[in-house]
Every structure is written in C-alpha cells, then in structure tokens.
N, C-alpha and C positions, 0 to 999 in steps of 0.2 A: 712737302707739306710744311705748314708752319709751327715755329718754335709754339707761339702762343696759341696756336690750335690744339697740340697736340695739350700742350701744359693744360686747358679749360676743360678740353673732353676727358682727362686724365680726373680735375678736379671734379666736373660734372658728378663723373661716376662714383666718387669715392663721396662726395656727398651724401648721392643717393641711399649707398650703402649705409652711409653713417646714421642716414635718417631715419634707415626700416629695420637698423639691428637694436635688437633687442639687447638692453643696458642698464644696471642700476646705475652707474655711476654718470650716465648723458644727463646731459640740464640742455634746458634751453640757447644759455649762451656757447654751449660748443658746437649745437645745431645752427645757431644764426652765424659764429664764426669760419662754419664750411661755408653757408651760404654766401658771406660778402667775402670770403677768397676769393669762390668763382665770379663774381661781380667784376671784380679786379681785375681778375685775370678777363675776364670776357670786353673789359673796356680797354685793357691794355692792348689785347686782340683787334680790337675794332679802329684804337688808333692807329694800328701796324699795318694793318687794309682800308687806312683813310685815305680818297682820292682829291678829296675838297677840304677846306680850311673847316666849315662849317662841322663835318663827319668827326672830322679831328678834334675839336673842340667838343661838341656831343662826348665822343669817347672816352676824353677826358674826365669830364664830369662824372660820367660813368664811373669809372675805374676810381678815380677821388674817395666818391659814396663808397667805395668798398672798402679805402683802406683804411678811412674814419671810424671805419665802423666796427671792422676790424679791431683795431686797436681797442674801444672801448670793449669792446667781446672778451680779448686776452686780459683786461683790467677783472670783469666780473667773472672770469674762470678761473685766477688767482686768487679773486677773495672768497671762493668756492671751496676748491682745492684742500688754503689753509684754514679754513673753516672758522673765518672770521665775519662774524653778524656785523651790516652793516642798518644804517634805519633808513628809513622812507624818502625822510628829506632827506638823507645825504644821496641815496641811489638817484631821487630828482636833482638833484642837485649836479652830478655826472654827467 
C-alpha cells in the first residue's frame, strides 16, 4: 500500500472525527485546516499515482490549494488561540 494512501485515509478519518466532535474550543479555521491537509495530502497522492504529465500537473495544483491554504488556516488559529482582535479589512486584506 502506499505511503500517501495510507497518510490521506489516516487524515480522511481524523477529519471527520474532528468535524462531528463536539467542542467549545473548534472554530471554523481548525475545521478548514483538517480540511486542506487532506487536500494536500490527497493531491500529493494523486501525483505519486500520476501516469501522464497532464495527471501530474492536475495533482499538483491540487496539493498547492491545500498548502495555501493551509497556511493561512495556521495564521487565523494563532490569532484565535492568543485572542487577539483582528478588523474586517485587515482579515480582507489576508
């Protein structure tokens, strides 16, 4: 079985869990930051089983979105966390 199969359906699952458990302290951004893990993972996957240049490049793209996104996810779980107000235009601004 593959490395990155295993890692996605690993991430799939704990997702899931993360989504249905009941939490005061979940926000939205630790929900969307499981979400484009698996993304990542699922396009890192998809390039590691790409047979065409085309596939490859799709999966890429893939996987990109995820760690973009990512990242801004870890930005606004930080200014959560230390419970610092941020305003409107600056989160548009992000």
């Amino acid at each position: 079985m593959d490395y990155y199969l295993v890692c996605f359906v690993i991430s799939l699952c704990l997702t899931l869990t993360f989504a249905f458990k009941e939490s005061s302290k979940r926000t939205v951004h630790m929900c969307l930051y499981f979400i484009f893990t698996s993304i990542s993972i699922l396009g890192l996957w998809q390039r590691n089983e790409a047979v065409s240049l085309e596939e490859a490049i799709l999966a890429t793209r893939i996987s990109y979105i995820g760690e973009c996104y990512s990242s801004l996810s870890i930005v606004f779980i930080i200014l959560y966390l230390c419970k610092l107000k941020i305003t409107k235009k600056f989160r548009a601004l992000i």
